[in-house]
C-alpha positions as CSV (number, residue, x, y, z in Angstrom):
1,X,20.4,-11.5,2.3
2,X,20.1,-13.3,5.4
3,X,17.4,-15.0,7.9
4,X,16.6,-13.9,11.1
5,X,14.8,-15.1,13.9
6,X,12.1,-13.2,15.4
7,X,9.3,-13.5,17.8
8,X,9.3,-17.4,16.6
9,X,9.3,-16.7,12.7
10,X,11.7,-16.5,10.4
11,X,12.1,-13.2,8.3
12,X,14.5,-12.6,5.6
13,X,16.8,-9.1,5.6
14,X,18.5,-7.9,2.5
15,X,21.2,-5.1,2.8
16,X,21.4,-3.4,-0.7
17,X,23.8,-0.2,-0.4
18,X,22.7,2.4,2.2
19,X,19.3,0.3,2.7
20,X,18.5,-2.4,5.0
21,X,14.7,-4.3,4.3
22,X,13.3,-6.5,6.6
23,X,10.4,-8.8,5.2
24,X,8.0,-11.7,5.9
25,X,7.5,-12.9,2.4
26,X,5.5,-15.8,3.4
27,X,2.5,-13.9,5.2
28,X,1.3,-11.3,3.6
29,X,4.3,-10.8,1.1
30,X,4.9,-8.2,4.5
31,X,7.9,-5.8,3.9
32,X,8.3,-4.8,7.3
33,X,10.7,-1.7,7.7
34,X,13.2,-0.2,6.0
35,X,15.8,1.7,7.0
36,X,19.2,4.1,5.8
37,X,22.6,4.4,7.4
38,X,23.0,8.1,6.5
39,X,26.8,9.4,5.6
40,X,27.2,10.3,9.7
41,X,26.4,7.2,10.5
42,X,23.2,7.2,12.0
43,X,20.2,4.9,11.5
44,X,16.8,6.9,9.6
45,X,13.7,4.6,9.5
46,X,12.0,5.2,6.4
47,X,9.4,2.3,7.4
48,X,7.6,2.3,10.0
49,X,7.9,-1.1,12.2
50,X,6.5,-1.0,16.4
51,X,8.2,-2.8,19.4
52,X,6.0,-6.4,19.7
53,X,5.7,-8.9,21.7
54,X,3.8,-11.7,20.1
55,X,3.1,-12.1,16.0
56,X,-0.7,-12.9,16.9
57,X,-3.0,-10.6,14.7
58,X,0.4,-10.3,12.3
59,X,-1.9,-8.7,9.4
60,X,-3.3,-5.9,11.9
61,X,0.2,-4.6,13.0
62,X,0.5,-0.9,12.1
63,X,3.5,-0.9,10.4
64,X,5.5,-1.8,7.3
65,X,3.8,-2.3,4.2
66,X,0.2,-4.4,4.1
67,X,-0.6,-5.4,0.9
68,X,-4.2,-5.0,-0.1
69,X,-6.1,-7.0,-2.5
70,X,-8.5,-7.7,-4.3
71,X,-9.6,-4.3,-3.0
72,X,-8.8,-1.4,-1.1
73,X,-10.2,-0.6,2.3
74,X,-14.4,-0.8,3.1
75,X,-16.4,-2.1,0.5
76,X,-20.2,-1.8,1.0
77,X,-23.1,-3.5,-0.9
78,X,-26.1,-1.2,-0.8
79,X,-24.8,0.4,2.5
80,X,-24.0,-2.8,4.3
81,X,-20.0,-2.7,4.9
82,X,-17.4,-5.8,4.3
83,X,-19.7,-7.0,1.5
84,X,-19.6,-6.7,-2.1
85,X,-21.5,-8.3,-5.4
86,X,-19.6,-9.2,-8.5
87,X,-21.5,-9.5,-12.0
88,X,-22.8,-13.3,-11.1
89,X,-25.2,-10.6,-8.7
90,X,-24.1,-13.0,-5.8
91,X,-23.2,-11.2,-2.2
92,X,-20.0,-12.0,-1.0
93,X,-18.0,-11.0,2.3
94,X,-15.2,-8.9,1.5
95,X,-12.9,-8.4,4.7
96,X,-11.6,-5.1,5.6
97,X,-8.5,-4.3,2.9
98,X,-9.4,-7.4,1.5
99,X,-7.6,-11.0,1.5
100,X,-3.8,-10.3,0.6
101,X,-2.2,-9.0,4.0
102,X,-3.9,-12.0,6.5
103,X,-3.0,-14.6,3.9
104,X,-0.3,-17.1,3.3
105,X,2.4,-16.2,0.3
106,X,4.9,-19.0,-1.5
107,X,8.0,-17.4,-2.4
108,X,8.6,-18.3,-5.8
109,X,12.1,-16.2,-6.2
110,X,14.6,-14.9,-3.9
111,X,17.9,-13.2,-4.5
112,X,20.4,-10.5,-3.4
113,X,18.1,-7.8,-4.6
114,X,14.6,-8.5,-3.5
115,X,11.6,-11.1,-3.9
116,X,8.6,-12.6,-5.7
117,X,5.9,-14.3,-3.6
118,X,2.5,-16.4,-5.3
119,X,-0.6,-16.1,-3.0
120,X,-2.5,-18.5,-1.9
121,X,-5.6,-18.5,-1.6
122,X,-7.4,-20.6,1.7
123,X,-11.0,-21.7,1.5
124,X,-12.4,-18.5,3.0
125,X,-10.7,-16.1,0.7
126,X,-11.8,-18.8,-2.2
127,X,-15.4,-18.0,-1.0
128,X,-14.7,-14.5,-0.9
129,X,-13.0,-14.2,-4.2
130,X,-14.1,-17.1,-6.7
131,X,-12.1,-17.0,-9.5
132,X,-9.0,-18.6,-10.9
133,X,-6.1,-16.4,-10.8
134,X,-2.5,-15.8,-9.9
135,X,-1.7,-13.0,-7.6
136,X,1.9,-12.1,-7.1
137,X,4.3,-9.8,-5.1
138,X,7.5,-8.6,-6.3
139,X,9.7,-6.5,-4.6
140,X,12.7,-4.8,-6.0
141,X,15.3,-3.3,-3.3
142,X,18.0,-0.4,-4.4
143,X,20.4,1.7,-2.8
144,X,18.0,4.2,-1.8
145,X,14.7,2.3,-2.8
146,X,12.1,0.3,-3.8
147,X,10.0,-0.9,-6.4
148,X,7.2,-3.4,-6.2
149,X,5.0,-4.5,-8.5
150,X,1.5,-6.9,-8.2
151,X,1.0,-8.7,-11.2
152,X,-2.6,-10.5,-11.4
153,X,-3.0,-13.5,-14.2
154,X,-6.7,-14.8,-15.3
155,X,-6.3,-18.1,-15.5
156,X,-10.5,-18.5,-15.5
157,X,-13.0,-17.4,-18.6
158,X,-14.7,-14.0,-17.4
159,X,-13.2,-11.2,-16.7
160,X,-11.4,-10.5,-13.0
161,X,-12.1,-7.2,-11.4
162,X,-9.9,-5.7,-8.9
163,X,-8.4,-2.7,-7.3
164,X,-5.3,-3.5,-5.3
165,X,-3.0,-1.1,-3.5
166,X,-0.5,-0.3,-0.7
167,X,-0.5,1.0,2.7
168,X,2.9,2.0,3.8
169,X,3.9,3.3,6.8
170,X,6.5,5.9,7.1
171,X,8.2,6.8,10.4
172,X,7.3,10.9,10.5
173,X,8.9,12.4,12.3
174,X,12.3,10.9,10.9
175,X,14.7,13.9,12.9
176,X,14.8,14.3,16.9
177,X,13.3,17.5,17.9
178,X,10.8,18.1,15.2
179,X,7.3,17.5,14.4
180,X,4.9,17.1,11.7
181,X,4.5,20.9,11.2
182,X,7.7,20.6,10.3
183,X,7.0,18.8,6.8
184,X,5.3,19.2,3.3
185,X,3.8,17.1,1.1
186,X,3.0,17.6,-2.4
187,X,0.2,15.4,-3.9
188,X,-0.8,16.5,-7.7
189,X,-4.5,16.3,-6.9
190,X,-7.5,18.1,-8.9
191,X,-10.1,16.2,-6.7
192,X,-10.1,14.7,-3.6
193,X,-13.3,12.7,-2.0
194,X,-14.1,11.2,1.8
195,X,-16.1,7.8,1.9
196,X,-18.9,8.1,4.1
197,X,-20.4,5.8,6.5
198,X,-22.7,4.2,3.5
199,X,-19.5,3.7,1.2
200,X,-20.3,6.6,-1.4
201,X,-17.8,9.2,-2.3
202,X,-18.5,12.4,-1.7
203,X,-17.0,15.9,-2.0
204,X,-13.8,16.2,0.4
205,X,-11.7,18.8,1.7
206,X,-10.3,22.1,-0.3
207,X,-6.5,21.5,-0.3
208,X,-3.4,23.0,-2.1
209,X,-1.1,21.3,-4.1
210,X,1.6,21.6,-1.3
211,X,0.7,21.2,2.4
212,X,2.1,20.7,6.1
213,X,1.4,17.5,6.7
214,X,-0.3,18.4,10.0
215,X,-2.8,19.6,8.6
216,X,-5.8,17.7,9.8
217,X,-7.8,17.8,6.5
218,X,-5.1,15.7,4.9
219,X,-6.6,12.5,7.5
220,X,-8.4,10.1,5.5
221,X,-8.7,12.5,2.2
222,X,-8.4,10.5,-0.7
223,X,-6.9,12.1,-3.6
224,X,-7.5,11.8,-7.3
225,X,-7.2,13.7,-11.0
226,X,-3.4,13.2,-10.6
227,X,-1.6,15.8,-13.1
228,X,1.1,13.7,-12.7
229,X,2.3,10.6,-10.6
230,X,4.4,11.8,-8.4
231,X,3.9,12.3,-4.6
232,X,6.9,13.8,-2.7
233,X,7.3,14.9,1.2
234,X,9.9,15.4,3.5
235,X,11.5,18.3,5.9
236,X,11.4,21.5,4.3
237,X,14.6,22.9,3.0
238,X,16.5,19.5,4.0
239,X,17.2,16.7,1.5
240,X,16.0,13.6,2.1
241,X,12.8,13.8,0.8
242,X,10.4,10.3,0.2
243,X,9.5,10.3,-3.3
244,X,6.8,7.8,-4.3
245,X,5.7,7.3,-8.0
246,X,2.3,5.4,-8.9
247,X,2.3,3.8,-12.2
248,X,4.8,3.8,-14.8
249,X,3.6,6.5,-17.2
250,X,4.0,10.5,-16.0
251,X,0.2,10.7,-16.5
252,X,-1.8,7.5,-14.6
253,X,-5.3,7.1,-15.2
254,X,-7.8,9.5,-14.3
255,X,-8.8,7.4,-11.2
256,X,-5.4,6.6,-9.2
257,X,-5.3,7.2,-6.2
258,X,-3.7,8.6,-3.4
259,X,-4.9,8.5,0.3
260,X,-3.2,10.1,3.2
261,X,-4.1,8.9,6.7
262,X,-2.8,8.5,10.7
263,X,-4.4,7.0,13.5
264,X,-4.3,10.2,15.4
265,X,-1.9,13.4,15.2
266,X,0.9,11.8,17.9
267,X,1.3,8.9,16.0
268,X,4.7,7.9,15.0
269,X,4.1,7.0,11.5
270,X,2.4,8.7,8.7
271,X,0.6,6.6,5.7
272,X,0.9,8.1,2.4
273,X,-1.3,4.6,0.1
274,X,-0.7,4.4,-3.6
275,X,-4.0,2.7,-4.7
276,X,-5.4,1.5,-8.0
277,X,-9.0,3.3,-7.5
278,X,-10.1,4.7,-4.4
279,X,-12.2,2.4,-1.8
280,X,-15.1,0.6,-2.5
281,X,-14.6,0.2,-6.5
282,X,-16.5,-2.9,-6.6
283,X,-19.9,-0.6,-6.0
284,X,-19.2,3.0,-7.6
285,X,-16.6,1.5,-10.3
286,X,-14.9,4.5,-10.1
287,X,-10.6,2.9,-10.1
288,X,-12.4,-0.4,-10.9
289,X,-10.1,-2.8,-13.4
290,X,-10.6,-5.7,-15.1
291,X,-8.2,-8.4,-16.6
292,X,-9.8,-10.6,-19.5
293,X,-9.4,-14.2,-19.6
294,X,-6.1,-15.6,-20.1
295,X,-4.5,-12.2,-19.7
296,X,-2.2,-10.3,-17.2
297,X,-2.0,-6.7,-15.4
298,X,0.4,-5.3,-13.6
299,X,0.2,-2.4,-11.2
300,X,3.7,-0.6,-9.7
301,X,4.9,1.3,-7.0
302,X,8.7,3.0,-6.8
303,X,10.3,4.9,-3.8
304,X,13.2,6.3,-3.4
305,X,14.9,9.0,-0.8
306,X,16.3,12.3,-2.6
């Protein structure tokens, strides 16, 4: 692992076999991109990272991985978006994907392999959030790779609700010449939902198990009922397929979720998000978790390129 200098900061690179990672630990626990030298030597971004010119609005940057927590997304309280009410019944502001991707990280472990970074919380995300807890980032990097896990300790005395997840961007298309049409996904859905403007969930779009991943009822559909937990999509007929896993068992619970999303159909990134619950959990419950007092949960994330 290394440092490198870049646009004033200081990130922190790890080569581990094949794959080079490029992360901020210390804002936003921000993994970056992350690319593979392929046996022809050529360069495949698997992460997604723009050109920039300034780190101002760092947390907004479409690109990498943003990790979100508390909660995913908009949260509503009785149809008003960015606020939610815990079970003190008080109404708090809840930014959009919450308080873990603007904020500042301490790196408590760094090594040849990957990190671990402690949030810390500021004033506002205090307000936000008011309990006592420890939320933490670790990333493990591999050959061909990833795993990263949140952990969330509750250091107070009543239970801490949450429902964190990821939002990686993944450079599609990842050969010269093709195009979305050109690739499948395969998400292990038996429901999927759309938020609407008020922050319910309501009945979504009618998709198959396998799908082109231009198809434009895929934007924004957010998938759940997982008969297993295991998303997989790539080029048809070529290896090199992205394989993400949510969980650690073969069966997660009823409510994971998957979303799929892109900011329009010639962007050059494609967002497949591994979440806990689907948005707004705070309201509908639905993907809603809690960790008892003095106790710890954990929630993982693996990738790897097949």
């Amino acid at each position: 692992m290394e440092k490198v200098p870049y646009l004033g900061a200081n990130l922190t690179r790890w080569r581990v076999g094949q794959s080079t990672f490029l992360a901020w630990p210390e804002k936003g626990a921000r993994l970056m991109n992350w690319n593979v030298t392929l046996g022809d030597g050529s360069v495949r971004d698997v992460l997604y990272w723009p050109e920039l010119n300034s780190l101002d609005d760092f947390h907004r940057v479409r690109g990498g991985n943003p990790i979100l927590f508390p909660f995913n997304a908009r949260v509503f309280d009785q149809g008003d978006i960015h606020f939610w009410k815990a079970a003190d019944g008080v109404r708090r502001v809840m930014p959009m994907h919450g308080l873990a991707r603007q904020g500042d990280f301490r790196v408590t472990h760094c090594d040849p392999t990957g990190f671990t970074a402690l949030y810390l919380p500021n004033d506002e995300a205090r307000a936000c959030y008011p309990y006592d807890y420890e939320f933490t980032v670790r990333y493990r990097f591999e050959p061909l790779g990833l795993v990263c896990e949140f952990t969330l300790f509750n250091r107070g005395t009543a239970p801490l609700p949450w429902s964190a997840g990821h939002h990686f961007y993944f450079t599609v298309p990842w050969s010269e010449g093709l195009s979305r049409s050109d690739y499948s996904i395969r998400i292990p859905a038996t429901r999927r939902v759309r938020q609407d403007a008020t922050g319910r969930l309501i009945p979504g779009p009618t998709l198959k198990e396998i799908e082109h991943l231009d198809h434009p009822e895929l934007i924004d559909a957010i998938h759940l009922g997982l008969k297993d937990n295991t998303v997989i999509f790539g080029e048809r007929g070529h290896a090199g397929d992205v394989v993400m896993k949510i969980g650690t068992e073969k069966i997660p619970a009823p409510d994971a979720t998957f979303v799929t999303w892109s900011e329009s159909a010639t962007a050059p990134y494609y967002c497949v998000e591994p979440w806990m619950g689907p948005p707004n959990a705070p309201e509908h419950r639905t993907g809603l978790h809690f960790v008892p007092p003095g106790l710890t949960q954990t929630f993982t994330v693996s990738i790897g390129i097949k």
